[in-house]
C-alpha positions as CSV (number, residue, x, y, z in Angstrom):
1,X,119.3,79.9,60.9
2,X,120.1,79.7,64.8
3,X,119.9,83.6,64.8
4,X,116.6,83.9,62.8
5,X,115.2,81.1,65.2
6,X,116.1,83.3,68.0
7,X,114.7,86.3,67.1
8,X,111.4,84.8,65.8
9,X,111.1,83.0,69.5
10,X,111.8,86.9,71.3
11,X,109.3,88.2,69.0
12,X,106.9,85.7,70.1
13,X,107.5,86.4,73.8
14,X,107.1,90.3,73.6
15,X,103.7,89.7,72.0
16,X,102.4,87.5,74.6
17,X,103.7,89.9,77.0
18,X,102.3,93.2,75.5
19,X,98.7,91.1,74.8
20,X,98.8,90.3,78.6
21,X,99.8,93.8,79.5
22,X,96.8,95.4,77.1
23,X,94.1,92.9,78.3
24,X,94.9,93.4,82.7
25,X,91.8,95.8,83.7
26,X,92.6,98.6,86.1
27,X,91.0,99.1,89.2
28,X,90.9,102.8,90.9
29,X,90.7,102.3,94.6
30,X,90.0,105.4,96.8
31,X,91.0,104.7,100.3
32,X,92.7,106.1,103.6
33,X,95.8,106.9,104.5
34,X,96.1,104.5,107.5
35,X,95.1,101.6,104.9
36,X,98.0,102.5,103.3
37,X,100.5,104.1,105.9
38,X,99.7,100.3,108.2
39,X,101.5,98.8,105.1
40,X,97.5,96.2,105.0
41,X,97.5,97.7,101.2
42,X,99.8,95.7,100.1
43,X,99.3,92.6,101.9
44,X,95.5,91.7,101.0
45,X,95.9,93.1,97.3
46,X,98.8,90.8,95.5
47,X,96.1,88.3,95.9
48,X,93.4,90.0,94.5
49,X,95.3,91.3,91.3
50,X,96.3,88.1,90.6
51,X,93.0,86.0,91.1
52,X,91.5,88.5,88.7
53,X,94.5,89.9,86.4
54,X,93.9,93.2,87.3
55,X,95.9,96.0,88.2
56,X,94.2,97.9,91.5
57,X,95.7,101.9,91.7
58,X,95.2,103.0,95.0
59,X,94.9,106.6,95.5
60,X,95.8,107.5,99.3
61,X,93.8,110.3,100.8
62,X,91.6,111.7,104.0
63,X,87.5,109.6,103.8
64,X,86.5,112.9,102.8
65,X,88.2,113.3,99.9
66,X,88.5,109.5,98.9
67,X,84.3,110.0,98.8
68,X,84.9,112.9,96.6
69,X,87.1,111.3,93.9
70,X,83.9,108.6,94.2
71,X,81.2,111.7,93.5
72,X,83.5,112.9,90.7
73,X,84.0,109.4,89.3
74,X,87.3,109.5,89.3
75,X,87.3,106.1,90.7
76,X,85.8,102.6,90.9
77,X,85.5,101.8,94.5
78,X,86.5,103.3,98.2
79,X,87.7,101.8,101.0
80,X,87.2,104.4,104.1
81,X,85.7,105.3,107.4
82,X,83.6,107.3,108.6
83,X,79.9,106.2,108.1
84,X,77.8,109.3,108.4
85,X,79.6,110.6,105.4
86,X,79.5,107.3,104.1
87,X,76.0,106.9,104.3
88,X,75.4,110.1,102.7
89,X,77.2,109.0,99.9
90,X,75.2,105.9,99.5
91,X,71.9,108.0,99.8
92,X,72.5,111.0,97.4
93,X,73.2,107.6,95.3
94,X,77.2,108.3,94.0
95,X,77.5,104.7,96.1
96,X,76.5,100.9,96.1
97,X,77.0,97.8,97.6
98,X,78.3,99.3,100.8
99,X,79.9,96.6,102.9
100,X,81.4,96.0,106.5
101,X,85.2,94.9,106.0
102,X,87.4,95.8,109.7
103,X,87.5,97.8,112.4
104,X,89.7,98.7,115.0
105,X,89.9,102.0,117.3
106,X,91.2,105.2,117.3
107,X,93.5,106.6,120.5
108,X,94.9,110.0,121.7
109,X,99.1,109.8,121.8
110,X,101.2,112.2,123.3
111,X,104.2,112.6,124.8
112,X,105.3,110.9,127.9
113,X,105.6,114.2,130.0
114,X,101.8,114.0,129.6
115,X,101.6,118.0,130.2
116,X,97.3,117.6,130.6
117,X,97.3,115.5,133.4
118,X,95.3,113.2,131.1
119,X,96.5,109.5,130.8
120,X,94.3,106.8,131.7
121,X,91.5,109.4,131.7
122,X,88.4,106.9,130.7
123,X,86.3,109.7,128.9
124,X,88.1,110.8,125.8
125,X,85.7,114.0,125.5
126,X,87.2,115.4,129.3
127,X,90.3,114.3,128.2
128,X,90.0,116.9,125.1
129,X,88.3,119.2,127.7
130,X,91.4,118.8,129.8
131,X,94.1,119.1,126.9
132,X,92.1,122.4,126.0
133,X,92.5,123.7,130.1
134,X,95.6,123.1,129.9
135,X,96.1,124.8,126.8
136,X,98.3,121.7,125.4
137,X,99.2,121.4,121.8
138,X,97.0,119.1,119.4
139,X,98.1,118.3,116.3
140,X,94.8,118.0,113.7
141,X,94.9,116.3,110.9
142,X,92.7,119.2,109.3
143,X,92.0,117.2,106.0
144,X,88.5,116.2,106.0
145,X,89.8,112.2,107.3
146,X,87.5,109.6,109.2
147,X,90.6,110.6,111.6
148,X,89.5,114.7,111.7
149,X,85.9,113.9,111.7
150,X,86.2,111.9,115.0
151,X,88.1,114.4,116.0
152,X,85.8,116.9,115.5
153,X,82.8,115.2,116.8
154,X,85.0,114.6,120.5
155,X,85.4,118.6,120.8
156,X,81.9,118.9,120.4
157,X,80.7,116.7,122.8
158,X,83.8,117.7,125.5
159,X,82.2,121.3,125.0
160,X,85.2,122.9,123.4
161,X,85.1,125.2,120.0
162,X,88.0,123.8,118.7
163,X,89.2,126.3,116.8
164,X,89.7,128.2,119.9
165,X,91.8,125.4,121.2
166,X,95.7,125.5,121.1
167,X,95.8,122.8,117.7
168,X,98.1,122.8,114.9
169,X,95.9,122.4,111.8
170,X,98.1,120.2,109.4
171,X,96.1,119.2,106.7
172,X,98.1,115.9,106.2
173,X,98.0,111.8,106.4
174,X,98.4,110.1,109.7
175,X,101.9,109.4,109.5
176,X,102.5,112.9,108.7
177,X,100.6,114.2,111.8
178,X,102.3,111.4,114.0
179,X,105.5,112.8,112.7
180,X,104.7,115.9,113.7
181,X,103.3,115.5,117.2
182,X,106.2,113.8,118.5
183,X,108.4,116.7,116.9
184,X,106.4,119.4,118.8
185,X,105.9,116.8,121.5
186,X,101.9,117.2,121.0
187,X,98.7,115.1,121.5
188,X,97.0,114.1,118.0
189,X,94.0,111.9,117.5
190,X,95.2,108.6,115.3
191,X,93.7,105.1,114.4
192,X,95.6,102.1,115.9
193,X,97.1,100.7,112.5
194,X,99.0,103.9,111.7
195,X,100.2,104.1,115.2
196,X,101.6,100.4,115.9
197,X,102.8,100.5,112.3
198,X,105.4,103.3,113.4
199,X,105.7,103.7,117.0
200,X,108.6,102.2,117.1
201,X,110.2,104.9,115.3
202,X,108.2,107.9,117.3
203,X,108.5,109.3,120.8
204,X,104.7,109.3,121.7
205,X,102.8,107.0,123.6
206,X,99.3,106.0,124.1
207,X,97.4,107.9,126.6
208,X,94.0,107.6,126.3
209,X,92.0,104.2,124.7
210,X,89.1,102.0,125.1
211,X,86.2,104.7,125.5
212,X,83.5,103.2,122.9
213,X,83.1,106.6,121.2
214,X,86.8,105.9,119.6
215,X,85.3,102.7,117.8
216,X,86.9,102.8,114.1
217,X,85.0,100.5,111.4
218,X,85.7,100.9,107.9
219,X,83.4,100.2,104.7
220,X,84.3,99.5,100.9
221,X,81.5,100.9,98.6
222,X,81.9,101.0,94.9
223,X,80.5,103.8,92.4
224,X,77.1,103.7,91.4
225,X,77.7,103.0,87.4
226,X,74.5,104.8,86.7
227,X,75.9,108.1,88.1
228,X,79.5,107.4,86.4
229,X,79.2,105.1,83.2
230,X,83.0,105.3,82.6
231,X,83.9,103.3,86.6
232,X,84.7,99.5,86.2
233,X,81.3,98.6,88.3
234,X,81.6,94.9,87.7
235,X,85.9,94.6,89.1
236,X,84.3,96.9,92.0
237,X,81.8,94.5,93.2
238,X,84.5,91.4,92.9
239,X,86.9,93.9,94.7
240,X,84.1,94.6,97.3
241,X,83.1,90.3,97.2
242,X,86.7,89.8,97.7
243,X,87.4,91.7,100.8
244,X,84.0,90.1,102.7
245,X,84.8,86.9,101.7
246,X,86.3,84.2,104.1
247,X,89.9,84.6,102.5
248,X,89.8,88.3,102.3
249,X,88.3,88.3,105.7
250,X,91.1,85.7,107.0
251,X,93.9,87.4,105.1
252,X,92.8,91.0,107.0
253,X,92.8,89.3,110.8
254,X,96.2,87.5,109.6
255,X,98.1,90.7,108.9
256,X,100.1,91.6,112.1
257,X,102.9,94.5,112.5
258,X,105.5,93.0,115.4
259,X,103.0,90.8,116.1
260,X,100.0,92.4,116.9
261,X,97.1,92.7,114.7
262,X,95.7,96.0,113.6
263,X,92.1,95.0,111.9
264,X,89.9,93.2,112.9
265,X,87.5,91.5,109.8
266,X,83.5,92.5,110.7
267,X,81.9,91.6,107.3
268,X,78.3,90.1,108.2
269,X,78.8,90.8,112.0
């Protein structure tokens, strides 16, 4: 009787844990590598997935091709930065409900030999000009990022074709490239969170900051349902209510690596 009891009660449970596993909704979240890599994925989520028993799958990847798993439909909602292409996507109408979440800045790191001559230069584009005189290695991320796009735009304006400067094209994530350029003892391009997140454990050091063209702010925009019938449009607009709101606003500026914060909330500002 005791055993029949037993196995009735187990029974029970593994139905009320397979009915709770069937009715959690998945949400597909396109984002960044430096969300991830800065380890602010998993701090402002837990919440999230719990408030709303959802599951969020995050797919990690450069802006450019987080926005083209959002064209494709392949997801519900990105989290990225770089707002020309992010406006673009809004107006060829694959996004809506574009929101300000963060910010912080992106800064050039190198090796303290400093081989350019160039830190505490004030203008990041002649710093790139002087990293290209002095025919220095730069490690690119190369992947279409926020990260390569800012890139891009500072060789333009220093004047320099950059594929006739001396870079390594990786075509990777930030902590990749930061990996990298202290190997080779190069100068990369990376956003603040990636950085403080894993200096500690890399031989490169900040050399040039603070110039307004290295302002970083990110934006969450979910799928337009009427381009993609198959996205969860109405978890992507909590997801995108959720990160603007004053917890998910408070629970950005609270997360700290060592002590130091590495985004800054900037919804309705």
């Amino acid at each position: 009787m005791r055993r029949t009891f037993v196995l009735i009660s187990l029974m029970v449970l593994l139905v009320g844990l397979n009915t709770n596993a069937f009715s959690q909704e998945i949400l597909k979240l396109a984002t960044t590598t430096s969300t991830e890599n800065s380890g602010l994925l998993n701090f402002i989520i837990p919440p999230f997935e719990k408030a709303n028993n959802v599951k969020v799958n995050v797919i990690a990847v450069g802006t450019g091709k987080a926005i083209k798993l959002g064209e494709n439909g392949d997801v519900d909602v990105v989290l990225v930065h770089a707002r020309p292409a992010e406006d673009k996507f809004v107006e060829a109408g694959f996004g809506v409900n574009r929101k300000d979440v963060m910010y912080n800045d992106y800064l050039i790191v190198g090796p303290s030999s400093d081989p350019a001559k160039i830190k505490g230069e004030k203008s990041v584009a002649e710093a790139f000009k002087k990293m290209n005189e002095a025919k220095a290695v730069f490690v690119s991320r190369a992947d279409q990022s926020g990260t390569h796009m800012k890139e891009l735009e500072i060789w333009k304006l220093a004047g320099v074709d950059p594929a006739k400067a001396n870079r390594l094209e990786a075509g990777q994530g930030m902590g990749q490239v930061l990996q990298m350029a202290a190997e080779k003892k190069a100068y990369t391009l990376t956003d603040r969170g990636t950085y403080a997140s894993m200096k500690d454990k890399l031989d490169l050091q900040p050399i040039v900051e603070g110039d307004k063209l290295l302002f970083n702010p990110y934006g969450v925009i979910a799928v337009n349902p009427e381009k993609h019938k198959s996205v969860n449009s109405a978890m992507a607009n909590k997801f995108i209510d959720f990160l603007v709101s004053p917890e998910g606003q408070k629970l950005i500026g609270d997360f700290k690596v060592q002590g130091l914060t590495l985004f800054f909330p900037s919804a309705g500002k």
